[in-house]
mmCIF file of the N, C-alpha and C atoms, coordinates in Angstrom:
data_MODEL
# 
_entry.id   MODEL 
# 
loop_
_atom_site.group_PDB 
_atom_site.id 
_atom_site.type_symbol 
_atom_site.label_atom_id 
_atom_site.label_alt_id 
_atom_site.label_comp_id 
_atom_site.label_asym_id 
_atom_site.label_entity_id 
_atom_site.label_seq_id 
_atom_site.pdbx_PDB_ins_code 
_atom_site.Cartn_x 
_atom_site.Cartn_y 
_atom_site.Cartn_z 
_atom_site.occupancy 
_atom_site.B_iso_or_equiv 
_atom_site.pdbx_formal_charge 
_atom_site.auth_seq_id 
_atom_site.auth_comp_id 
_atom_site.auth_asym_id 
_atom_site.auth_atom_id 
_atom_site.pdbx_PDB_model_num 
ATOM 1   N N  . UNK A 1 1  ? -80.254 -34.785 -17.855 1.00 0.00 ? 1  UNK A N  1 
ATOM 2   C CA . UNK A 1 1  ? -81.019 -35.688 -18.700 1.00 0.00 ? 1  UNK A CA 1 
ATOM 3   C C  . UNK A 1 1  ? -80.364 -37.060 -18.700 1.00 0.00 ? 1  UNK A C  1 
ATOM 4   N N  . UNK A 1 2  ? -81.203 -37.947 -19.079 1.00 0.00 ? 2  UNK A N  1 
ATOM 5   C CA . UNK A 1 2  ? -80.678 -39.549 -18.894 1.00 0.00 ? 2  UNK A CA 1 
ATOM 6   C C  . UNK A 1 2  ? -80.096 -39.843 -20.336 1.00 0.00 ? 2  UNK A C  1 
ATOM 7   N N  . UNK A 1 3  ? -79.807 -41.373 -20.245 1.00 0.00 ? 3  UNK A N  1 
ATOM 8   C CA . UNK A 1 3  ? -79.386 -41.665 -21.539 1.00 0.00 ? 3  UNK A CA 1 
ATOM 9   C C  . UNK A 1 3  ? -80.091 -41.824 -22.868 1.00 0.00 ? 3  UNK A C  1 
ATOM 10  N N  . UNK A 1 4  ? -81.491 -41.400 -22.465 1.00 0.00 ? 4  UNK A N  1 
ATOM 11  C CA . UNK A 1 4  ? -82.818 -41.454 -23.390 1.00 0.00 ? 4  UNK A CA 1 
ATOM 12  C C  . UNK A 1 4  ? -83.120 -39.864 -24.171 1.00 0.00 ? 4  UNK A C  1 
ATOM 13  N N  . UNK A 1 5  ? -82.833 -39.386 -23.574 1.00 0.00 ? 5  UNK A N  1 
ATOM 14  C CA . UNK A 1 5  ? -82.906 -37.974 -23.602 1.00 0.00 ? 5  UNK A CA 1 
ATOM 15  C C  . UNK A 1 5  ? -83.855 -37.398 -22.869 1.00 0.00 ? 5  UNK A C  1 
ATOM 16  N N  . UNK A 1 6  ? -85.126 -38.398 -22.586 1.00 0.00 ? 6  UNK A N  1 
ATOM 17  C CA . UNK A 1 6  ? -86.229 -37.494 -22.283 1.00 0.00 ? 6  UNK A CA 1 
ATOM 18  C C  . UNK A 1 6  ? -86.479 -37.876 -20.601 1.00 0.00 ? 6  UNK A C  1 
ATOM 19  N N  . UNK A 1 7  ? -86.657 -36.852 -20.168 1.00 0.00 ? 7  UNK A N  1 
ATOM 20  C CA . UNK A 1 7  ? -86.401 -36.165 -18.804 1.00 0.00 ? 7  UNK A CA 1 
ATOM 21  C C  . UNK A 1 7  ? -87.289 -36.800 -17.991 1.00 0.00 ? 7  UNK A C  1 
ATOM 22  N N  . UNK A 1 8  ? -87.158 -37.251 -16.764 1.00 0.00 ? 8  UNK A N  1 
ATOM 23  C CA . UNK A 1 8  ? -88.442 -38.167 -16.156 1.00 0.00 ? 8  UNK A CA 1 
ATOM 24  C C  . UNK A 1 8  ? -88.977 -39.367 -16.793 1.00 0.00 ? 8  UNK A C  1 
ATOM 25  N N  . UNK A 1 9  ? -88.226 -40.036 -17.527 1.00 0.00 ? 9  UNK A N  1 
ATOM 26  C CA . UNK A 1 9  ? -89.114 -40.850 -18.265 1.00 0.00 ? 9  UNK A CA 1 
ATOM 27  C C  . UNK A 1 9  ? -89.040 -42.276 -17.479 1.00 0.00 ? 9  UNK A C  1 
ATOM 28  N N  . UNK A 1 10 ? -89.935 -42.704 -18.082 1.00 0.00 ? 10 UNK A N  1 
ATOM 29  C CA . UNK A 1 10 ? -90.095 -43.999 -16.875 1.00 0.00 ? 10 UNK A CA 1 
ATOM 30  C C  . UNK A 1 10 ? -90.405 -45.845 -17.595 1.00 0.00 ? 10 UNK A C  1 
ATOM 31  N N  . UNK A 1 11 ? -89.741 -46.623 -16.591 1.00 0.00 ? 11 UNK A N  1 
ATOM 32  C CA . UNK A 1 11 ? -89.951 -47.684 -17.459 1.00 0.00 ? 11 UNK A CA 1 
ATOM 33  C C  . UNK A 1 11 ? -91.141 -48.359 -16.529 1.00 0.00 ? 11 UNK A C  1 
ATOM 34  N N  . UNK A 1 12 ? -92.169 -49.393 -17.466 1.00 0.00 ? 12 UNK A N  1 
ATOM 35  C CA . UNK A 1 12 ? -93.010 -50.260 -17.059 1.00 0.00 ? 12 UNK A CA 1 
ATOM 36  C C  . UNK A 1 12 ? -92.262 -51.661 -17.069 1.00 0.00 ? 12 UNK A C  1 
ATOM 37  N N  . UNK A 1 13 ? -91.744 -52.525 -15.898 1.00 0.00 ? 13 UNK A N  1 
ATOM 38  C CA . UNK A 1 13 ? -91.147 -54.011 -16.155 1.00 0.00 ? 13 UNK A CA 1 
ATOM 39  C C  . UNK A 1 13 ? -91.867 -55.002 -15.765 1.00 0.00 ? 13 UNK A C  1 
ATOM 40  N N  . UNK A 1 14 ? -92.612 -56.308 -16.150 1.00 0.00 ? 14 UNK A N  1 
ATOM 41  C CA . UNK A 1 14 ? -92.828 -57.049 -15.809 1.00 0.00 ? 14 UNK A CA 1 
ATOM 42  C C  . UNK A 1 14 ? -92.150 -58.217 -15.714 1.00 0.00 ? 14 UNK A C  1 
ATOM 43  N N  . UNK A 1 15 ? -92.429 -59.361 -14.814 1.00 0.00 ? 15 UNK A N  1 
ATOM 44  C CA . UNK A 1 15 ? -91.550 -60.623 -14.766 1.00 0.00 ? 15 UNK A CA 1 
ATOM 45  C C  . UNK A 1 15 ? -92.253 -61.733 -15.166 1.00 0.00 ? 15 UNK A C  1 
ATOM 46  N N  . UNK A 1 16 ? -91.781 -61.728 -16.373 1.00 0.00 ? 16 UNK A N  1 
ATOM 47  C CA . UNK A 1 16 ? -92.703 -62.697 -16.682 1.00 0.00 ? 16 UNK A CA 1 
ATOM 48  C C  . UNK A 1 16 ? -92.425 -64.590 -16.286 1.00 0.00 ? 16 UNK A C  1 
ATOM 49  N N  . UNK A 1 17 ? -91.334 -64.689 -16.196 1.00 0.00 ? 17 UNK A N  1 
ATOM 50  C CA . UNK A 1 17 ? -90.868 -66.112 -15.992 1.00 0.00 ? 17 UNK A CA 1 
ATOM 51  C C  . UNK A 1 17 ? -89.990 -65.754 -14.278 1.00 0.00 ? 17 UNK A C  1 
ATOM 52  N N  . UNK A 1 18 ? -89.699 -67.083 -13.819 1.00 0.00 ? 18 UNK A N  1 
ATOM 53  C CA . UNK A 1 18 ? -89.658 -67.202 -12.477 1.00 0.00 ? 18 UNK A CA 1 
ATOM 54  C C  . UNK A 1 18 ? -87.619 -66.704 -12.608 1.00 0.00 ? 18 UNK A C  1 
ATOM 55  N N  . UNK A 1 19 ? -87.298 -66.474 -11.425 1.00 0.00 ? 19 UNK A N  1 
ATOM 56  C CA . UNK A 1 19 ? -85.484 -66.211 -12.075 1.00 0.00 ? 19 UNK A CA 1 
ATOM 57  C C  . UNK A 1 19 ? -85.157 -67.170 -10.903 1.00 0.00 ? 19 UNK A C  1 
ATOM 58  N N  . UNK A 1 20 ? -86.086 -68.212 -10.630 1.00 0.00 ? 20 UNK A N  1 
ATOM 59  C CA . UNK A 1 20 ? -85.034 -69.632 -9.977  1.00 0.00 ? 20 UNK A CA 1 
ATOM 60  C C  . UNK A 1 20 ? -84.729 -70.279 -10.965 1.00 0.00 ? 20 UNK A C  1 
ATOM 61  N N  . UNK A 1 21 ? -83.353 -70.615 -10.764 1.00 0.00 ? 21 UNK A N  1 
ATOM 62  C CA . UNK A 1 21 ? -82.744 -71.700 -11.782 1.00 0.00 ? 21 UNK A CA 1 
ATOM 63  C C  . UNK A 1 21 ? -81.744 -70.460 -12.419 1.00 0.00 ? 21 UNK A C  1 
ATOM 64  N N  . UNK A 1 22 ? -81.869 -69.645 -12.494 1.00 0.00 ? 22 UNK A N  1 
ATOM 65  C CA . UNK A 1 22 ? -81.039 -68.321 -12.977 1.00 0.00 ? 22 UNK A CA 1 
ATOM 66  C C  . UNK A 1 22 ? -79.995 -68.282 -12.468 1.00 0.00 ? 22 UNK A C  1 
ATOM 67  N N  . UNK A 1 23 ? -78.615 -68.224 -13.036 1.00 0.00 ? 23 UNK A N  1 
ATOM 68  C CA . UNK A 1 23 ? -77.331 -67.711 -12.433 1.00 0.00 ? 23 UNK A CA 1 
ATOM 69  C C  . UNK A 1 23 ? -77.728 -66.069 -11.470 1.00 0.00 ? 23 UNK A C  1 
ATOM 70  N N  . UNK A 1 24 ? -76.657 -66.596 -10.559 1.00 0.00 ? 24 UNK A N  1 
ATOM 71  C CA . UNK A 1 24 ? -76.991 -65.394 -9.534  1.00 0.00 ? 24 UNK A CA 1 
ATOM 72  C C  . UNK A 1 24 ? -76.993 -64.176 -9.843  1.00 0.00 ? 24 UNK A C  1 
ATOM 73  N N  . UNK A 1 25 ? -75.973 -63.543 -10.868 1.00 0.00 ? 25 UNK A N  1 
ATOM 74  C CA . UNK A 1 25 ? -76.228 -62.698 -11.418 1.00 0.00 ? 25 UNK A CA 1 
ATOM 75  C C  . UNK A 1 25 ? -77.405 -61.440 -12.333 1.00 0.00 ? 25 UNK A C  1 
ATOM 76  N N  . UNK A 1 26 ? -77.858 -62.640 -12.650 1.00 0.00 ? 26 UNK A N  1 
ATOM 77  C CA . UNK A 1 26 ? -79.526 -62.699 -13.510 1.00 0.00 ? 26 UNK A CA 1 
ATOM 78  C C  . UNK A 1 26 ? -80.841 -62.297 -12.486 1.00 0.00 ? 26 UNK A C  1 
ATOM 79  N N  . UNK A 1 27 ? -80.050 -63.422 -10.933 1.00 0.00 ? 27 UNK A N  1 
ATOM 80  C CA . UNK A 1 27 ? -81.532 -62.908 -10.379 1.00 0.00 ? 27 UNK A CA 1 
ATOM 81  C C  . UNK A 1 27 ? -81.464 -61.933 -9.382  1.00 0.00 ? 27 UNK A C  1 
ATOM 82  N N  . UNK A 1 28 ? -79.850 -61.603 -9.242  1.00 0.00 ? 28 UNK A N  1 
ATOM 83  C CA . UNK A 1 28 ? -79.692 -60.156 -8.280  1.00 0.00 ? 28 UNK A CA 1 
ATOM 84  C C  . UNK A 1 28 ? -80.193 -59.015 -9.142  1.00 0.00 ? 28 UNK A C  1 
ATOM 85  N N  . UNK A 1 29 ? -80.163 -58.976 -10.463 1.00 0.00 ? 29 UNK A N  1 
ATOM 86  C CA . UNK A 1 29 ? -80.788 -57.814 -11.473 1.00 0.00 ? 29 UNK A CA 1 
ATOM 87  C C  . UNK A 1 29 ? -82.430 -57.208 -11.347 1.00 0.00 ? 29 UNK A C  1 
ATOM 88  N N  . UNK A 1 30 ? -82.425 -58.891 -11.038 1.00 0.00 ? 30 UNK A N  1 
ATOM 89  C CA . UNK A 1 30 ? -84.238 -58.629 -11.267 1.00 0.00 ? 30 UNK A CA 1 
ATOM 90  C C  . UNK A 1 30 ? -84.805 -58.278 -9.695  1.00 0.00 ? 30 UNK A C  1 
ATOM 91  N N  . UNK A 1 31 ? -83.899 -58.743 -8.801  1.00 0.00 ? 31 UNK A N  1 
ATOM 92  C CA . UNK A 1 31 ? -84.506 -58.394 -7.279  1.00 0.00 ? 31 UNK A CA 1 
ATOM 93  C C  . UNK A 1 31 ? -84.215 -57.088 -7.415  1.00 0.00 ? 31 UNK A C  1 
ATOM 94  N N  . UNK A 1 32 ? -82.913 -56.641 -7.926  1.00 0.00 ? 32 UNK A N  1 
ATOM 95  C CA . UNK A 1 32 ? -82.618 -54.913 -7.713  1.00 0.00 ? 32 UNK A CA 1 
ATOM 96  C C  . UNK A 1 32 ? -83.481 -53.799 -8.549  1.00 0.00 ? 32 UNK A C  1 
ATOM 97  N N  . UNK A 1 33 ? -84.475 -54.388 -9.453  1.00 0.00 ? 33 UNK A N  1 
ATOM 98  C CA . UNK A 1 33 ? -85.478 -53.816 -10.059 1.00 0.00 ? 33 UNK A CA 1 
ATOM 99  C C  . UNK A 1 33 ? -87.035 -54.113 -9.701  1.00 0.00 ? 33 UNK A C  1 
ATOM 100 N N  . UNK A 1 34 ? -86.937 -54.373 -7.868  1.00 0.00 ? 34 UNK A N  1 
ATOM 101 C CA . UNK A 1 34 ? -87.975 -54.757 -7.302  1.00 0.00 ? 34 UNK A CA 1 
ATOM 102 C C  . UNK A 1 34 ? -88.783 -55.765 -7.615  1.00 0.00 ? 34 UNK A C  1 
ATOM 103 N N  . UNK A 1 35 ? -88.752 -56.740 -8.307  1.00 0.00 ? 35 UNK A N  1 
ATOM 104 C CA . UNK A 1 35 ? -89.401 -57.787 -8.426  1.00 0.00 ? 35 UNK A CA 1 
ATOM 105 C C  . UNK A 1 35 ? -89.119 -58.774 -7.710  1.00 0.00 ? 35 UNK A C  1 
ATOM 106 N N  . UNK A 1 36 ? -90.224 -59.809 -7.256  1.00 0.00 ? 36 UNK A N  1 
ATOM 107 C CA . UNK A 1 36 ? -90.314 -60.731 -6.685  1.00 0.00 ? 36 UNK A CA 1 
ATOM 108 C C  . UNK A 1 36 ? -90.742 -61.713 -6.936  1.00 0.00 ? 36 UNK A C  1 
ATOM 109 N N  . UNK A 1 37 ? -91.775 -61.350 -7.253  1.00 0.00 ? 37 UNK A N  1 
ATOM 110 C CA . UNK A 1 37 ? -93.188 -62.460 -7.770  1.00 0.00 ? 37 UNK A CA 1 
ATOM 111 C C  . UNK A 1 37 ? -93.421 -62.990 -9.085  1.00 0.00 ? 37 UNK A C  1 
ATOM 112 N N  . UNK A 1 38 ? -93.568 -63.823 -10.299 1.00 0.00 ? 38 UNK A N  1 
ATOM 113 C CA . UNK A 1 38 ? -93.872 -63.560 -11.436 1.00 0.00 ? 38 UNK A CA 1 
ATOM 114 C C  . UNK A 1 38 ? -95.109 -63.237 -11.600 1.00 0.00 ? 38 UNK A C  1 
ATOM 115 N N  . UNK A 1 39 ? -95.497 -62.235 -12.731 1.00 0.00 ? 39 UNK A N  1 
ATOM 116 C CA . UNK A 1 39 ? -96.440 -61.354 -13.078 1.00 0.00 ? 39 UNK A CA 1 
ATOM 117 C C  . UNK A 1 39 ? -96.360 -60.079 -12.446 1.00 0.00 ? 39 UNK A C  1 
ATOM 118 N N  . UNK A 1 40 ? -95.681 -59.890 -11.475 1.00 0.00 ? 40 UNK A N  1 
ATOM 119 C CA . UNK A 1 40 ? -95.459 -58.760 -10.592 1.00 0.00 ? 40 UNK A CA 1 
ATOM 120 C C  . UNK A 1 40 ? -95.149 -57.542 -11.522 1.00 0.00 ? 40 UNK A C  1 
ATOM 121 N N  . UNK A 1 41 ? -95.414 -56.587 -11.316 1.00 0.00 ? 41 UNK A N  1 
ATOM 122 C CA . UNK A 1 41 ? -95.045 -55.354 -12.294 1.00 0.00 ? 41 UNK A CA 1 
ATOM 123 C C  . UNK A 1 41 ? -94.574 -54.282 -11.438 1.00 0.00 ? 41 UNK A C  1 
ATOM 124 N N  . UNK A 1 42 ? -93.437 -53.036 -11.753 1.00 0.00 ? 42 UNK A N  1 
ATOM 125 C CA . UNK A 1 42 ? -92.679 -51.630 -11.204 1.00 0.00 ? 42 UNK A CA 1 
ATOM 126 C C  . UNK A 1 42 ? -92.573 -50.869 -12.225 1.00 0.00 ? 42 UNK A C  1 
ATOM 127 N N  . UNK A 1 43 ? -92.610 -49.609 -11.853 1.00 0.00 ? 43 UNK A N  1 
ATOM 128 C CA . UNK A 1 43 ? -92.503 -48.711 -12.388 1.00 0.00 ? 43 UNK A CA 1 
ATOM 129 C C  . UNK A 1 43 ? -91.233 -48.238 -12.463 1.00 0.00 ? 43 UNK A C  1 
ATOM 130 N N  . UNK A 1 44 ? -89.892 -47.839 -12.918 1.00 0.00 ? 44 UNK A N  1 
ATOM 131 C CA . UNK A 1 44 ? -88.617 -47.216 -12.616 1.00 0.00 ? 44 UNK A CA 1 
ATOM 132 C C  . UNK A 1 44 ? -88.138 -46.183 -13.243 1.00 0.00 ? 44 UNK A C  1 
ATOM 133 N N  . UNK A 1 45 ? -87.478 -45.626 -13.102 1.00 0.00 ? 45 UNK A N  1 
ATOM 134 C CA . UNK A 1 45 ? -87.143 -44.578 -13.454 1.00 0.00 ? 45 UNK A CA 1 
ATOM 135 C C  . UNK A 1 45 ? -85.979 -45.380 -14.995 1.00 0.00 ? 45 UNK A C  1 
ATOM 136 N N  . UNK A 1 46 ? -85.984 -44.643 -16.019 1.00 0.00 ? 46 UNK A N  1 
ATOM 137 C CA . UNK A 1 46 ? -85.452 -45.268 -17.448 1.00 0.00 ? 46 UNK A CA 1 
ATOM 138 C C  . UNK A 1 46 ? -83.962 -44.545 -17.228 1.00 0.00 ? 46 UNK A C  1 
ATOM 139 N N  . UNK A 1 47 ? -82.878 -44.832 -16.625 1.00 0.00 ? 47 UNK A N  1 
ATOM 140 C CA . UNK A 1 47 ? -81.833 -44.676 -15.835 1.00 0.00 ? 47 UNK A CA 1 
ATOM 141 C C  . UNK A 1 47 ? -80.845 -45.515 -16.928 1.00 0.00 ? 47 UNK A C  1 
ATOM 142 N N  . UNK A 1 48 ? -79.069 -45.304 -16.773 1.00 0.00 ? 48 UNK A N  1 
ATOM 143 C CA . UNK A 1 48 ? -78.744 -46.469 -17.558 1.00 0.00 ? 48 UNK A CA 1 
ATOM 144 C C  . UNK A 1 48 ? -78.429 -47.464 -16.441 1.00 0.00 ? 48 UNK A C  1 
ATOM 145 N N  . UNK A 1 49 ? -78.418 -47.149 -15.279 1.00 0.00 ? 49 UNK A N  1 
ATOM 146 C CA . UNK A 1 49 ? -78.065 -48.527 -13.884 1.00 0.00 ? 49 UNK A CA 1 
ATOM 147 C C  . UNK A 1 49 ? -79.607 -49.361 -14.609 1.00 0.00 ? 49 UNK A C  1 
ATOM 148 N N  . UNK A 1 50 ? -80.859 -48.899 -14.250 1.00 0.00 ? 50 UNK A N  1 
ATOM 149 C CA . UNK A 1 50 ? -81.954 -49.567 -14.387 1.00 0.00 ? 50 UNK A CA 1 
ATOM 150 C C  . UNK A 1 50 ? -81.655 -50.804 -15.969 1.00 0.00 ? 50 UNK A C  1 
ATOM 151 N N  . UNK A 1 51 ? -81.149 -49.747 -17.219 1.00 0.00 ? 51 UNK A N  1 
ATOM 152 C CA . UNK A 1 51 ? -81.301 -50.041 -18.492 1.00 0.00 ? 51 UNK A CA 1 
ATOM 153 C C  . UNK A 1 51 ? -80.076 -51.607 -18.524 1.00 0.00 ? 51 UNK A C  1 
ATOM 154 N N  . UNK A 1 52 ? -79.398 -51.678 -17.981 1.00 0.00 ? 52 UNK A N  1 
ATOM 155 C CA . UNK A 1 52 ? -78.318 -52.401 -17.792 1.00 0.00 ? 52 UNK A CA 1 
ATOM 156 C C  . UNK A 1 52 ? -78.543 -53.767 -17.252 1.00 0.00 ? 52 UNK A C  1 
ATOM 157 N N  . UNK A 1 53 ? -80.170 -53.243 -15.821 1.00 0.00 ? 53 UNK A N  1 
ATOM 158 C CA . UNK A 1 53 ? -80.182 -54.240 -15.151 1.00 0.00 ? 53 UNK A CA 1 
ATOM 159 C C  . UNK A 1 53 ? -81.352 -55.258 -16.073 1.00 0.00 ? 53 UNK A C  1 
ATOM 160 N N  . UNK A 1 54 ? -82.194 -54.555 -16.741 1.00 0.00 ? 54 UNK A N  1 
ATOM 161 C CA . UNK A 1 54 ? -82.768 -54.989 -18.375 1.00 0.00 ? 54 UNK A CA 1 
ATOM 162 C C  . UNK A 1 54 ? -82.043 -56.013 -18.624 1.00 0.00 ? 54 UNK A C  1 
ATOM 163 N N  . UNK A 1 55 ? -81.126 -55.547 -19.293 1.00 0.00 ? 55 UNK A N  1 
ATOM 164 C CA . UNK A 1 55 ? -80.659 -55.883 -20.519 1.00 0.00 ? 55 UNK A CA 1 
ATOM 165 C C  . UNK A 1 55 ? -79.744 -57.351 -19.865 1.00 0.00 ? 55 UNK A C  1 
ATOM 166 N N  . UNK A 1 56 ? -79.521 -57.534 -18.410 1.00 0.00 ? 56 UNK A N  1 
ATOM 167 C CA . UNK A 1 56 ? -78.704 -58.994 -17.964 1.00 0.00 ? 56 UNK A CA 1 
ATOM 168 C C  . UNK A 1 56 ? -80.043 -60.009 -17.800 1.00 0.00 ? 56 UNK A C  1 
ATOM 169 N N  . UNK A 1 57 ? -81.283 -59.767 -17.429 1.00 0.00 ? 57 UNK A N  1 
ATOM 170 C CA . UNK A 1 57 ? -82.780 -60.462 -17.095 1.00 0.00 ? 57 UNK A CA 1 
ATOM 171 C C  . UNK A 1 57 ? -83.515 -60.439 -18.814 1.00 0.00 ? 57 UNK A C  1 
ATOM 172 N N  . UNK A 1 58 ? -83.312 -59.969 -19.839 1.00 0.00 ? 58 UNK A N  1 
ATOM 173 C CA . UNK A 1 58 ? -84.093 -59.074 -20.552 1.00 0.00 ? 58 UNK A CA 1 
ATOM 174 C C  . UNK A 1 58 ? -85.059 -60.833 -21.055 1.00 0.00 ? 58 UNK A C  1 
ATOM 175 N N  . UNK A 1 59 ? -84.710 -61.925 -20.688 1.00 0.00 ? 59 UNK A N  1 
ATOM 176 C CA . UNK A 1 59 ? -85.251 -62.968 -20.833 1.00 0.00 ? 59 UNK A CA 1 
ATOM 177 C C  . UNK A 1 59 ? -86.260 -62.960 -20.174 1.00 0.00 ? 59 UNK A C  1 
ATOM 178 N N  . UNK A 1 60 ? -86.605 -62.551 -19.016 1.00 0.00 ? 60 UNK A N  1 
ATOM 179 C CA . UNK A 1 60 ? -87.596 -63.177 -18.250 1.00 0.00 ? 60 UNK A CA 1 
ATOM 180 C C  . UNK A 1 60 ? -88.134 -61.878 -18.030 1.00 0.00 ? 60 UNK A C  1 
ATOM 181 N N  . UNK A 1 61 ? -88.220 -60.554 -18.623 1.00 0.00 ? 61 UNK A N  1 
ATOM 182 C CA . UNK A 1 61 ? -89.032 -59.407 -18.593 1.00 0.00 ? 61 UNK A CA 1 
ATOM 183 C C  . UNK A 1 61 ? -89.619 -58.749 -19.747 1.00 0.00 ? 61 UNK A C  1 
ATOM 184 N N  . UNK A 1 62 ? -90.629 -58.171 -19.744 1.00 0.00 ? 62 UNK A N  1 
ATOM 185 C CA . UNK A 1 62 ? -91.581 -57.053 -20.533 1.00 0.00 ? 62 UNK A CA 1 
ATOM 186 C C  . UNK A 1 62 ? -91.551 -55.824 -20.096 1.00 0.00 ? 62 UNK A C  1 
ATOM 187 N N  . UNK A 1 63 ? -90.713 -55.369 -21.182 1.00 0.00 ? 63 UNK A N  1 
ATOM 188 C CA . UNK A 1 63 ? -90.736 -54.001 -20.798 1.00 0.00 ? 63 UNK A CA 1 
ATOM 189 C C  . UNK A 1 63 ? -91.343 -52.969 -21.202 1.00 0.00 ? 63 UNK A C  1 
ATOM 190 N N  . UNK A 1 64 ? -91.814 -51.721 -21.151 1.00 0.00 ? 64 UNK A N  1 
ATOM 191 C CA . UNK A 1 64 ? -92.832 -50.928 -21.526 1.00 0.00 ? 64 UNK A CA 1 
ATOM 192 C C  . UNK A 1 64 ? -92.359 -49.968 -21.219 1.00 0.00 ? 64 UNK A C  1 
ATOM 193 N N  . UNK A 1 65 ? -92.276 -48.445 -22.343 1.00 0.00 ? 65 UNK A N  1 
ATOM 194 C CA . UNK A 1 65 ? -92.333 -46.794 -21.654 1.00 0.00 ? 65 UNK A CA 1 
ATOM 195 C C  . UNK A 1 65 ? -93.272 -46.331 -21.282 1.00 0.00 ? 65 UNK A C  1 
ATOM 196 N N  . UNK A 1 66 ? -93.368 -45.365 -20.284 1.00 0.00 ? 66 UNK A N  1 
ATOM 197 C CA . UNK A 1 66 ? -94.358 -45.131 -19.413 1.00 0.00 ? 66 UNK A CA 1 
ATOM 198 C C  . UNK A 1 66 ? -94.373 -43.438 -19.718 1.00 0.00 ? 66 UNK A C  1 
# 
């Protein structure tokens, strides 16, 4: 089980703002959670690598349980 407890659970992320102009850090998070595009949306698995990569972008994303 993950750090959520619940088994398979999944996150909805969107990007809502662009991550140019972002310290590199900020926008290696958001490329490593498949985004590219703004408005672009992924599905991921609710992981704590994923939850982590949240929480350094959590400015320029919408997040949602799935």
């Amino acid at each position: 089980m993950n750090a959520t407890g619940a088994k398979g659970a999944q996150l909805k992320i969107t990007l809502l703002k662009s991550k140019h102009g972002q310290l590199a850090n900020i926008a290696a998070s958001v490329t490593g959670l498949g985004l590219r595009k703004p408005h672009q949306s992924v599905t991921v698995s609710d992981s704590p690598e994923n939850r982590g990569m949240v929480k350094a972008a959590e400015h320029l994303l919408k997040v949602e349980k799935v």
